[in-house]
C-alpha positions, 0 to 999 in steps of 0.5 A: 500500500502506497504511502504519501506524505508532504508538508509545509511551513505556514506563516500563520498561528496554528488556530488560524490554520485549524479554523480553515482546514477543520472546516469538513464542508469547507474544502472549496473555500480553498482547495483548488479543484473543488466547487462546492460542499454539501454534507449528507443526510443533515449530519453536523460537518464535526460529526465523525462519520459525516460524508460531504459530497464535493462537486469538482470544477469543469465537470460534473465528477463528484468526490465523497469523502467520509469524516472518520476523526477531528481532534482538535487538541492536536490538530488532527482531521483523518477521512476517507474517500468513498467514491470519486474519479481518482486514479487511486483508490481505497483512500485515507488521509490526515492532515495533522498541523503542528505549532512552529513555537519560534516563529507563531507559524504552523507545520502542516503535515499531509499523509495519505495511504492508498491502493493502486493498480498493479504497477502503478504505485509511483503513478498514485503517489506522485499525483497524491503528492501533487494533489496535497502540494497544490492543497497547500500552496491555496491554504496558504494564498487562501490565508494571505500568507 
């Protein structure tokens, strides 16, 4: 099973950070790709086991993603993707922020495990890797830092 993992210096508290990147329903305010959230079933966006039901820019493609833990006492959020046009399957990711102490900043940390295709593991992490490097190049223009 393919392991990714990419992180990045953000120049911003870390509660700033979590505000944004905990949002579960709150993914298209930011994350490029993505046009618009909705929660199923009336569930809370914090409810662990809550799924959002992401509709992707230029297509009518959709990406569920199930909510499987937020803690925000150490900055954790861990889902699963569920279904959606990817090239990689059985999917599960945490972002995990941590505080930079010297500088009032925040290490943001994205891992993901996945299933591929027979021959296609480099294929999977490096469209991961792109997927979550993109991700936080727009959290960080997205928070002005």
């Amino acid at each position: 099973m393919p392991k990714v993992l990419v992180s990045s210096v953000i120049n911003a508290p870390i509660e700033r950070v979590w505000r944004t990147a905990s949002d579960f329903n709150g993914l298209p305010a930011w994350m490029p790709g993505m046009k618009d959230s909705t929660i199923e079933d009336g569930k809370a966006p914090t409810a662990i086991g809550a799924v959002r039901r992401l509709g992707m820019q230029g297509t009518k493609d959709v990406l569920r993603e199930r909510l499987e833990a937020l803690d925000p006492s150490t900055c954790t959020i861990t889902y699963s993707v569920l279904e959606g046009p990817l090239p990689v399957k059985n999917i599960r990711t945490t972002m995990h922020l941590r505080p930079i102490t010297d500088s009032y900043g925040t290490l943001g940390e994205w891992s993901t495990q996945f299933d591929t295709e027979p021959g296609k593991e480099a294929e999977g992490e490096v469209f991961m890797t792109r997927v979550f490097g993109a991700g936080f190049r727009a959290l960080k223009k997205h928070l002005g830092v």
